[in-house]
C-alpha positions as CSV (number, residue, x, y, z in Angstrom):
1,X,-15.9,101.6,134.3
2,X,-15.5,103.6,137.5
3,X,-14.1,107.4,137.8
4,X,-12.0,107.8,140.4
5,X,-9.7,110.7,141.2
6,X,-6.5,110.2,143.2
7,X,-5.3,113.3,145.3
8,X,-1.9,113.7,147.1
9,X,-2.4,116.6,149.8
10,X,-0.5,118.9,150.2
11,X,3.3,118.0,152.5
12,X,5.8,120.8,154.0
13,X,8.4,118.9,151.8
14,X,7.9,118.7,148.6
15,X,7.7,115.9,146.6
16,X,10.2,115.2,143.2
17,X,8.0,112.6,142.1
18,X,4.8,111.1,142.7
19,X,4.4,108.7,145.5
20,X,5.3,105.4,144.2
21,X,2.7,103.9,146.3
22,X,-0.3,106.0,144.4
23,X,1.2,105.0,141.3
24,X,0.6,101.4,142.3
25,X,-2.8,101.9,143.1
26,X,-3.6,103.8,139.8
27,X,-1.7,101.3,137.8
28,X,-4.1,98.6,139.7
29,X,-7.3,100.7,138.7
30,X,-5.9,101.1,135.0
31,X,-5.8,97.5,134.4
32,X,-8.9,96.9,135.8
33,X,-10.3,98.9,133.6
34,X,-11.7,102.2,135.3
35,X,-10.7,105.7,134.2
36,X,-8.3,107.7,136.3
37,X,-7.0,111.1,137.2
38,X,-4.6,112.1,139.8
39,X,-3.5,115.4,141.5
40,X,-0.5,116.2,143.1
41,X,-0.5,119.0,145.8
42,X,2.6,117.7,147.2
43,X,4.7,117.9,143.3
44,X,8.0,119.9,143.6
45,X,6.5,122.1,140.8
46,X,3.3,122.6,141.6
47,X,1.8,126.2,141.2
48,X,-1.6,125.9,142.3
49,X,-3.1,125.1,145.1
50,X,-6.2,122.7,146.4
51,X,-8.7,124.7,144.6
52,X,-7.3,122.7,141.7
53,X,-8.5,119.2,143.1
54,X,-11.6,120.8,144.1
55,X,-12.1,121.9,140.6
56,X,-11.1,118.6,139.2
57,X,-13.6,117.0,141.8
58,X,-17.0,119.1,140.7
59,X,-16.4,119.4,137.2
60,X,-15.1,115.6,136.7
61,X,-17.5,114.1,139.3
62,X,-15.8,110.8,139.9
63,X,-17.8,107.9,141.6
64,X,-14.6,107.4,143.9
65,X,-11.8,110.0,145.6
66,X,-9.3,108.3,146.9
67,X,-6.5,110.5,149.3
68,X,-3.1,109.2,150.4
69,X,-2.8,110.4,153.8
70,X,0.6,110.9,155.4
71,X,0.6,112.1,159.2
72,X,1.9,115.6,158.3
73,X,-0.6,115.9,155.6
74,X,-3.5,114.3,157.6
75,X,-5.1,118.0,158.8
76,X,-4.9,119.6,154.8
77,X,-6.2,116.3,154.0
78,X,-9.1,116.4,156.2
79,X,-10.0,119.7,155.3
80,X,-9.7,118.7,151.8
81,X,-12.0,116.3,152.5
82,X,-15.2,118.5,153.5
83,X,-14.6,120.5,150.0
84,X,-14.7,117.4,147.5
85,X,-17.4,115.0,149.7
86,X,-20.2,116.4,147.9
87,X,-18.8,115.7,144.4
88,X,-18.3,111.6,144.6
89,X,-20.1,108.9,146.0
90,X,-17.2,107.4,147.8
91,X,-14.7,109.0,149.9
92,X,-11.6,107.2,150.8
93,X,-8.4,107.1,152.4
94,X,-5.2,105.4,152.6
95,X,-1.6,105.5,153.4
96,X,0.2,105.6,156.3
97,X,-1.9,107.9,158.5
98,X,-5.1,106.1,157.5
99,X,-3.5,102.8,158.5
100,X,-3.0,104.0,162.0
101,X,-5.8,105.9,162.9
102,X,-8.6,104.8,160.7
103,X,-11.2,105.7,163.2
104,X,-9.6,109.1,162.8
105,X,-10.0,109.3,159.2
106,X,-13.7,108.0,159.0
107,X,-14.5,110.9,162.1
108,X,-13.2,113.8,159.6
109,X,-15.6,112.5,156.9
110,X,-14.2,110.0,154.7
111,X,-16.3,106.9,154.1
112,X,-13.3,103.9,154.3
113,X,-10.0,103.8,155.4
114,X,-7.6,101.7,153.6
115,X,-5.4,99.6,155.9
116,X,-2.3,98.2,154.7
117,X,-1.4,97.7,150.9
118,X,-4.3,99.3,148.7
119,X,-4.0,97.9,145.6
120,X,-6.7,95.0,145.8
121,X,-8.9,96.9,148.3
122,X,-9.3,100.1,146.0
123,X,-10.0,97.8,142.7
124,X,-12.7,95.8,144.2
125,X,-14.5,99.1,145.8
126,X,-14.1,100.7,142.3
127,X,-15.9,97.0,141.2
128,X,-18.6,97.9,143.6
129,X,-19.1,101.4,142.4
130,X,-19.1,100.4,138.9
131,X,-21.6,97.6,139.6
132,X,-24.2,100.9,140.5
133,X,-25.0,99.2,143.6
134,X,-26.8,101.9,145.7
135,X,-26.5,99.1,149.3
136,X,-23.4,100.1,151.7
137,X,-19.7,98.8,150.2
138,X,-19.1,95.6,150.5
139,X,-16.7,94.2,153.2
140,X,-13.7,94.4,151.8
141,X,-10.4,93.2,152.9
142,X,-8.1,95.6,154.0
143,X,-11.1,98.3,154.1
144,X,-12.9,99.9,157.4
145,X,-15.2,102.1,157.6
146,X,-19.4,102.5,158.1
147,X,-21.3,99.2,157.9
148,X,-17.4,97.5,157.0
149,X,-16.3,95.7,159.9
150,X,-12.8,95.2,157.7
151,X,-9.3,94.5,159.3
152,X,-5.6,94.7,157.3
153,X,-5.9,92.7,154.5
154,X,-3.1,90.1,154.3
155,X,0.6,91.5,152.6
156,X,0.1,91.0,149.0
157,X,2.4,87.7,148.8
158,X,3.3,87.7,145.0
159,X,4.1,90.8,144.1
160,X,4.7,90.0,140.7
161,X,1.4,90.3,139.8
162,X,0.8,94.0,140.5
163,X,1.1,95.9,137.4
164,X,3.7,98.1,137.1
165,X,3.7,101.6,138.2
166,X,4.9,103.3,135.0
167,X,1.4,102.4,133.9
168,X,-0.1,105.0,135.4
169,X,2.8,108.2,134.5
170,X,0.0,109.6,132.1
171,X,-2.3,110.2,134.8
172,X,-0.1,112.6,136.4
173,X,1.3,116.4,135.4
174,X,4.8,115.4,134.9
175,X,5.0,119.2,134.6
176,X,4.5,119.4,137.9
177,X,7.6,117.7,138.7
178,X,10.7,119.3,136.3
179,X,9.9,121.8,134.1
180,X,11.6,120.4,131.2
181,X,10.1,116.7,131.6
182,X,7.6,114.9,129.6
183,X,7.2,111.7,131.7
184,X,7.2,110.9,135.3
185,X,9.8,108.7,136.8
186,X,9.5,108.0,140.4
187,X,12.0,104.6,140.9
188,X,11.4,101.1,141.9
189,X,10.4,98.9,144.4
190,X,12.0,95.6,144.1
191,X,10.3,94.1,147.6
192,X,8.4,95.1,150.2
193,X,8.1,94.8,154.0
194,X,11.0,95.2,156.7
195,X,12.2,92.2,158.9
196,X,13.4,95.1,161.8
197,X,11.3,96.0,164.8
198,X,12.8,99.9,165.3
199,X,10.5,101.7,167.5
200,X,10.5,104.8,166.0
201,X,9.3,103.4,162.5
202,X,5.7,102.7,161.9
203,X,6.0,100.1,159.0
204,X,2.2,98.9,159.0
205,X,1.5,99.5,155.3
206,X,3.7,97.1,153.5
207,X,4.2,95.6,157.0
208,X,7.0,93.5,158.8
209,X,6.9,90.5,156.1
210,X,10.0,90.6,153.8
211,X,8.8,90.1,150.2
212,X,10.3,90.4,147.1
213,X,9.8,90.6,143.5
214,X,11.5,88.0,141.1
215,X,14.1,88.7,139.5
216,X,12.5,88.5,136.1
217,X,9.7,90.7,136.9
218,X,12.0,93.6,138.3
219,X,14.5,93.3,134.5
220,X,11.2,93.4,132.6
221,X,9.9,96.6,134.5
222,X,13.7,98.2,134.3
223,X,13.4,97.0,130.7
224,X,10.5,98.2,130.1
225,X,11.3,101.8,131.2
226,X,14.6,101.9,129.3
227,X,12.8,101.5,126.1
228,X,9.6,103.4,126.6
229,X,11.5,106.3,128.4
230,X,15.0,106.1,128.3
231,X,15.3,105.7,131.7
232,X,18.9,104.4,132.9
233,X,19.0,105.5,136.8
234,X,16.8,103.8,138.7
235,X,16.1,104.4,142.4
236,X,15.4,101.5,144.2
237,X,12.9,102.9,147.2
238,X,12.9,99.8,149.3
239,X,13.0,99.8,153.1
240,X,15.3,97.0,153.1
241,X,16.8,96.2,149.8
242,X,19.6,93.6,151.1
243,X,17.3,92.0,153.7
244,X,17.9,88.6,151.8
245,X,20.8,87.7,150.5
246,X,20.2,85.3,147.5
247,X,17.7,87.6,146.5
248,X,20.2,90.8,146.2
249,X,22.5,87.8,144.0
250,X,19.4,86.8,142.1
251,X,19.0,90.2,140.9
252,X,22.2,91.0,140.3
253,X,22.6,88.0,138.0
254,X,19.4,88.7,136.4
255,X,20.6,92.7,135.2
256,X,23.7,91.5,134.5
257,X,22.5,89.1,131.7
258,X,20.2,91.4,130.2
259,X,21.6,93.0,127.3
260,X,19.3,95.6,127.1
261,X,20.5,96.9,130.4
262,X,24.0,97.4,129.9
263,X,25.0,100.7,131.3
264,X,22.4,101.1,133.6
265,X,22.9,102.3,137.3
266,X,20.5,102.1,140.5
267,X,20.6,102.8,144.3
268,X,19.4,101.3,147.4
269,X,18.3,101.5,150.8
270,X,19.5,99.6,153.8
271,X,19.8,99.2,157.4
272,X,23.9,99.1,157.8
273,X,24.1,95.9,159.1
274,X,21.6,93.8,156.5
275,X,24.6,94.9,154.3
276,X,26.8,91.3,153.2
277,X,31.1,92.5,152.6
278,X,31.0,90.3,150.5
279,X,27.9,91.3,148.1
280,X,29.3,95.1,147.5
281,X,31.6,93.8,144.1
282,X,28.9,92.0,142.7
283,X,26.1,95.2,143.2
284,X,28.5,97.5,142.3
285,X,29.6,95.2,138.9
286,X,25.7,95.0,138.4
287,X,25.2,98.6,138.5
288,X,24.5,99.7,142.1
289,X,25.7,103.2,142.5
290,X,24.9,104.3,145.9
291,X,23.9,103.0,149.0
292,X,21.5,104.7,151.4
293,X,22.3,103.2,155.0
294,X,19.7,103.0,157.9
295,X,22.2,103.9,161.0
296,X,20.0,106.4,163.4
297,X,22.8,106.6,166.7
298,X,26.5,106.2,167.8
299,X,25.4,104.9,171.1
300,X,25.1,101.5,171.6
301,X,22.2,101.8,174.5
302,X,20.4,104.0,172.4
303,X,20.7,101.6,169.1
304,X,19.6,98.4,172.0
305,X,16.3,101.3,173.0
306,X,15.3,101.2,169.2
307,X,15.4,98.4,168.3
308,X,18.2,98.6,166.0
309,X,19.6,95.4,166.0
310,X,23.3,96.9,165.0
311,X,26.6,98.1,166.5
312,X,28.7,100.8,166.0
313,X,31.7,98.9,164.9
314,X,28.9,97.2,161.9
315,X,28.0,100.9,160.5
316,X,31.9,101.6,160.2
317,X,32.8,98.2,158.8
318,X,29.7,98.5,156.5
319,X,30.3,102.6,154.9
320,X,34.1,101.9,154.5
321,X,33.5,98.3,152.5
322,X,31.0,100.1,150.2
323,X,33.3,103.6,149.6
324,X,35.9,101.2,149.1
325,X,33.7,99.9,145.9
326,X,33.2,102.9,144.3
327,X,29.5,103.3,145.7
328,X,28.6,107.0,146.8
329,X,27.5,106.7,150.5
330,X,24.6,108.2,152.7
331,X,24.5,108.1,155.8
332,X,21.2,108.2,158.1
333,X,21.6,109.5,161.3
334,X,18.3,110.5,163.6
335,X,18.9,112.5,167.1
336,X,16.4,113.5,170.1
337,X,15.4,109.7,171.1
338,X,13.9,110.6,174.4
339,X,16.2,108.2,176.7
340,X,19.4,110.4,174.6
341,X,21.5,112.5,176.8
342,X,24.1,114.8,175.9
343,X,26.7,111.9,176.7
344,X,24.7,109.4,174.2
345,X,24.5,112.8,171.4
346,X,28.6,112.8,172.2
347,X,28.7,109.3,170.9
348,X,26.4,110.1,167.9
349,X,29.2,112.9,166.8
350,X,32.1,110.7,167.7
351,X,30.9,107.9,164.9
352,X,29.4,110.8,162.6
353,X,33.2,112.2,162.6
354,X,35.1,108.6,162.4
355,X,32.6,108.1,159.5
356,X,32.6,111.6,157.9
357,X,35.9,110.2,155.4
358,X,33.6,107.4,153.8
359,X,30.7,109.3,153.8
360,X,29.6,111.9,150.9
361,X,26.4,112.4,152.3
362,X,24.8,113.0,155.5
363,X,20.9,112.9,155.7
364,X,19.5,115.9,156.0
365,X,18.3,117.0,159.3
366,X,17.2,114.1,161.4
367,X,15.2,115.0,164.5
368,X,12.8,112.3,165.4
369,X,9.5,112.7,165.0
370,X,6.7,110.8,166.8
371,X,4.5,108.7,164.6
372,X,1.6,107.6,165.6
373,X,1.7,103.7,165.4
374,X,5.6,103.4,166.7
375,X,6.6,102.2,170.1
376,X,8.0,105.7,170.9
377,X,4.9,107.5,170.2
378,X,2.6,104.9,171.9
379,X,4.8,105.0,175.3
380,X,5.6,109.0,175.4
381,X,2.2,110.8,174.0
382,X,0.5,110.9,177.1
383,X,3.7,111.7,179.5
384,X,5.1,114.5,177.2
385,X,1.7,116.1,176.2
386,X,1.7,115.5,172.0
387,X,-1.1,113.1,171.6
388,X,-2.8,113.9,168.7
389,X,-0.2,116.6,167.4
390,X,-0.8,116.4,163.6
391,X,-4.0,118.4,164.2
392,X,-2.2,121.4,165.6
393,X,-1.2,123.6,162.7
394,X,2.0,124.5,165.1
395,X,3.3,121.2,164.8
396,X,3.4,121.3,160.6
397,X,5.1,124.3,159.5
398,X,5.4,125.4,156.2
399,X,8.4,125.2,154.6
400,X,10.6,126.4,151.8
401,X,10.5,124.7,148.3
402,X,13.8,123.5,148.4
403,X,13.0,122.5,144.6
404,X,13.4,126.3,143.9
405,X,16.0,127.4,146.3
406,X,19.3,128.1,144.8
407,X,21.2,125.1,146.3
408,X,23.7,126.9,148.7
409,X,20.9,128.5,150.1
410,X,18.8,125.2,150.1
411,X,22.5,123.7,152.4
412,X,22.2,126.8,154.4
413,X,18.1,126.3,154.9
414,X,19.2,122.5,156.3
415,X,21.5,123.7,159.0
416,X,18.8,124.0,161.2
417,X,15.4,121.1,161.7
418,X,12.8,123.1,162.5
419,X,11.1,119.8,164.7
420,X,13.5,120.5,167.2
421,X,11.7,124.0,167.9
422,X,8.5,121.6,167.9
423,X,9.9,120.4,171.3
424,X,8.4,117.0,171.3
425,X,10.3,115.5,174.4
426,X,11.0,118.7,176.7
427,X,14.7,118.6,175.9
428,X,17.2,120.2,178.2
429,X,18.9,122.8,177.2
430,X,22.3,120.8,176.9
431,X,20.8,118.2,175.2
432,X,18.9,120.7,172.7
433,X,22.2,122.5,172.1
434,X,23.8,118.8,171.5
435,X,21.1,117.5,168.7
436,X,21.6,120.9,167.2
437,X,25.3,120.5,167.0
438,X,24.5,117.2,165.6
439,X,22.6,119.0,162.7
440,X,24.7,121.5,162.0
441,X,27.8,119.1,161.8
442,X,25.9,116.8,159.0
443,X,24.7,120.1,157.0
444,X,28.1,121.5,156.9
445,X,30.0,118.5,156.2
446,X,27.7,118.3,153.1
447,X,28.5,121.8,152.2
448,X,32.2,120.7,152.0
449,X,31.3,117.1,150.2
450,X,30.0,119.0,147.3
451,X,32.1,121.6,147.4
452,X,30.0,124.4,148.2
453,X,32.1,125.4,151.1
454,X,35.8,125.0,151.5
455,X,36.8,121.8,153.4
């Protein structure tokens, strides 16, 4: 049995829940067999600070330290890393960040990067480490790093078999989270993958393969949580949830007929124009509550620059057939697209406002940040002068915990993104004004939707 230690670093936006994609791999480890601890720097609730994980590192000593590494949280992370190397023999990273720029990773100390999904990878070096093997880790699919020559491991293809992630709730604080909670939720993820190609979104972890879970696998987890945990909301964290149609039926049909889920109500994520007219009754009937919809611009050049793959006239068709259910709307809107002018930004209000009656809640904030690994940060790091900016302290600011800010002040804190001061694309200042207004329109029309200011 291996001891391996799971940290989350630090993120300027807390975190209500532990990352659902931790929880898989400690689930993984669980089954396997090995022992397992996690901390969460990044919890909502969290009062210390990365002494803690140190601590936990040289008192605990586990053979393996595994970080999830997110592009904001990649400098804390590395400097997180030079305090625990000395306490485990095996230093590794995954995530997004880790996926992108593993040569990165391995230069800041770590000894393997994790590319893609980490479930398999991470239990079969945890096999390795167990085995007391003192020759270099074996190559392992999915893994790179010194004397691993390893490339992204294929998309786990039945999902089904991973173990579920309520598995691992015990290994974390649920303290940390809500202060009145004795278990850790953090949602579901019914499939995996995104079919869309937008260039802002750097989607290598699960990847670009749709895949799903069946139907009867999803009921037993939601089951399974009902009666362990009285859980009857359920989040549903995919990037695409209605990508496939017959799936979205499947599922339906399959909740519907379980008894032991009668009353029980979920929410999804999708682009606005994956979304079927025709579906809404039958999600709604089956319990969906609210949709989350992927809609980014107003402009149709801009939406044909990203990659969107929709139109203006599918995002107003889409929000109005769903309010029209009953659902509770988001919207997702994302401004500062570098081929955006103020004439595009005008569009991007014009739909925000012909939307703003079937919508009850904007996303917050929205300005786009370059990821490494998207199209838009490969073509414009070099030209603009941000290559490499996750290493500049200047371009992670801290933030506010809006866990613990009363909420009008929290609304009042979101009128403003601080990445536009970040200044990524040299805006004008029309166009800077323009995203800004952008901001400030979604913020206060959120202040009206829940009543906090009058309409």
């Amino acid at each position: 049995m291996a001891k391996v230690l799971l940290i989350m670093p630090r993120l300027p936006q807390k975190m209500g829940a532990p990352y659902i994609g931790q929880q898989y791999v400690a689930s993984s480890l669980l089954k396997d067999g090995h022992e397992v601890r996690c901390v969460d720097l990044a919890a909502a609730r969290f009062t210390g600070s990365k002494e803690d994980a140190v601590t936990m590192a040289e008192s605990w000593s586990p053979d393996m330290i595994g970080m999830t590494l997110f592009t904001q949280n990649a400098a804390d992370g590395y400097g997180l890393a030079k305090r625990v190397r000395p306490a485990t023999r095996l230093l590794v990273a995954g995530g997004p960040h880790a996926t992108v720029c593993p040569d990165e990773v391995l230069g800041f100390g770590f000894d393997v990067a994790v590319l893609g999904e980490g479930e398999l990878a991470v239990v079969e070096l945890a096999r390795w480490l167990d085995d007391g093997s003192k020759e270099a880790p074996p190559k392992v699919a999915g893994c790179y790093g010194q004397g691993i020559q390893g490339t992204p491991a294929s998309p786990i293809e039945n999902l089904d078999e991973l173990p579920f992630p309520f598995e691992s709730y015990p290994c974390f604080d649920a303290k940390a989270y809500s202060p009145t909670s004795t278990v850790v939720t953090g949602g579901l993820v019914t499939s995996r993958g995104c079919p869309a190609r937008c260039t802002f979104c750097a989607n290598y972890v699960t990847g670009r393969w749709h895949r799903w879970r069946s139907a009867a696998n999803v009921v037993a987890e939601m089951v399974n949580l009902r009666e362990k945990y009285h859980t009857t909301h359920f989040p549903i964290w995919d990037d695409a949830f209605t990508a496939s149609r017959s799936r979205v039926a499947e599922l339906c049909d399959a909740i519907l007929a379980e008894p032991a889920l009668g009353g029980v109500t979920w929410t999804c994520i999708t682009p606005a124009n994956m979304v079927k007219f025709n579906d809404l009754a039958f999600m709604r009937k089956a319990g969906c509550v609210a949709i989350n919809f992927g809609i980014e611009s107003g402009d149709e050049n801009i939406l044909k620059a990203i990659k969107k793959g929709q139109r203006p006239d599918q995002v107003k068709q889409s929000v109005k057939a769903a309010k029209a259910e009953g659902m509770t709307t988001i919207v997702n809107f994302m401004c500062g697209f570098p081929e955006e002018g103020v004439k595009e930004l005008d569009n991007t209000i014009d739909l925000m406002r012909a939307l703003a009656d079937n919508t009850d809640v904007f996303n917050h904030r929205g300005v786009l940040v370059p990821f490494p690994g998207t199209v838009i940060y490969d073509q414009n790091h070099a030209k603009f002068g941000f290559t490499g900016w996750w290493l500049d302290s200047k371009y992670v600011p801290d933030e506010p915990n809006l866990f613990e800010l009363d909420p009008l002040e929290a609304q009042e804190y979101l009128e403003h993104d601080p990445t536009l001061d970040l200044d990524f694309f040299h805006y004008s200042d029309k166009v800077r004004e323009k995203i800004a207004e952008c901001v400030l329109y979604k913020a206060r029309h959120n202040q009206r939707s829940t009543g906090m200011i009058q309409a």
